[in-house]
N, C-alpha and C positions, 0 to 999 in steps of 0.2 A: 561513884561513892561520894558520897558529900560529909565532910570534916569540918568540925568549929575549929578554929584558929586560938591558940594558947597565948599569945603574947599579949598578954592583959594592960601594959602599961604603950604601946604603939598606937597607929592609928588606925589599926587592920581590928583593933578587937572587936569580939563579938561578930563578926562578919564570919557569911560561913564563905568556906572556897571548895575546889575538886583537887581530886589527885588521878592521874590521867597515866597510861601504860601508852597512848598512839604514839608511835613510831614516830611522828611527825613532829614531836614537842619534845623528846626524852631521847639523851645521846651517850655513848656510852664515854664512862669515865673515863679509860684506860685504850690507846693507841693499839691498832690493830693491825696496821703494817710499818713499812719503814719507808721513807721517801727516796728518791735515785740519787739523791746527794751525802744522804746517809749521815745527816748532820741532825745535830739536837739544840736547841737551847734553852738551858735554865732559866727560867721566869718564876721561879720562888722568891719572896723575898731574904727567906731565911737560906736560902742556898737546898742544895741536894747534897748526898753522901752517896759514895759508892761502895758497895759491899763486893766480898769474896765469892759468895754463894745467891744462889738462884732467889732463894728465899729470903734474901735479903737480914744476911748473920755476915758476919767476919767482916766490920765498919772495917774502913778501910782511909780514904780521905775523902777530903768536901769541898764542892765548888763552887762560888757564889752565884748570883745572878747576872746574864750576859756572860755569864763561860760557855764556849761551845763546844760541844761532845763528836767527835766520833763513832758512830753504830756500827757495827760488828752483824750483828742481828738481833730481829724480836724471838724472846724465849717465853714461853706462857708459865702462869706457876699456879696451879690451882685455878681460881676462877680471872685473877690479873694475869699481868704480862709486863716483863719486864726489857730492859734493854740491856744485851750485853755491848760493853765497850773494846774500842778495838785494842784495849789494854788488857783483856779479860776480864774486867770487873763488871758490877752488874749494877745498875741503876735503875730508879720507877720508872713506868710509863703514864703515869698519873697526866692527865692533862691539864691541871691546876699548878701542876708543881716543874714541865717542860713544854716544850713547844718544837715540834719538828720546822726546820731549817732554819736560816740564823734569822738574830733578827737583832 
């Protein structure tokens, strides 16, 4: 499929680009297993929260970036997946917002 590009005031405008489904270019958002160390770490800037429930309800508290997590297990919720902590709480699997094992 070929897409014109909206950003009128950059240096891309007017140029047209693709948007492409190959496997080979497009990864998926959200972590799909757990590593053998079973460790996480927050790479948000703005920190992560941990909630009570799967679906991420019942805030709970927040960690900032370079805190390292404990994993419990991957818990899926719908189309993501989340991480439960081995506190019982539940935090994203967002791969913009953690990073498996420390760092």
């Amino acid at each position: 499929m070929k897409f014109g590009i909206v950003n009128h005031h950059q240096k891309t405008a007017g140029k047209v680009g693709y948007i492409t489904a190959n496997r080979k270019y497009v990864v998926n958002v959200y972590y799909k297993s757990i590593l053998k160390n079973k460790t996480i770490t927050v790479i948000s800037k703005k920190g992560v929260h941990t909630y009570k429930n799967k679906n991420l309800t019942g805030k709970t508290k927040s960690y900032k970036k370079g805190t390292h997590l404990k994993v419990k297990k991957l818990v899926g919720h719908n189309l993501t997946s989340r991480y439960q902590l081995s506190n019982g709480y539940y935090v994203t699997a967002n791969k913009k917002l953690v990073i498996q094992g420390k760092y």
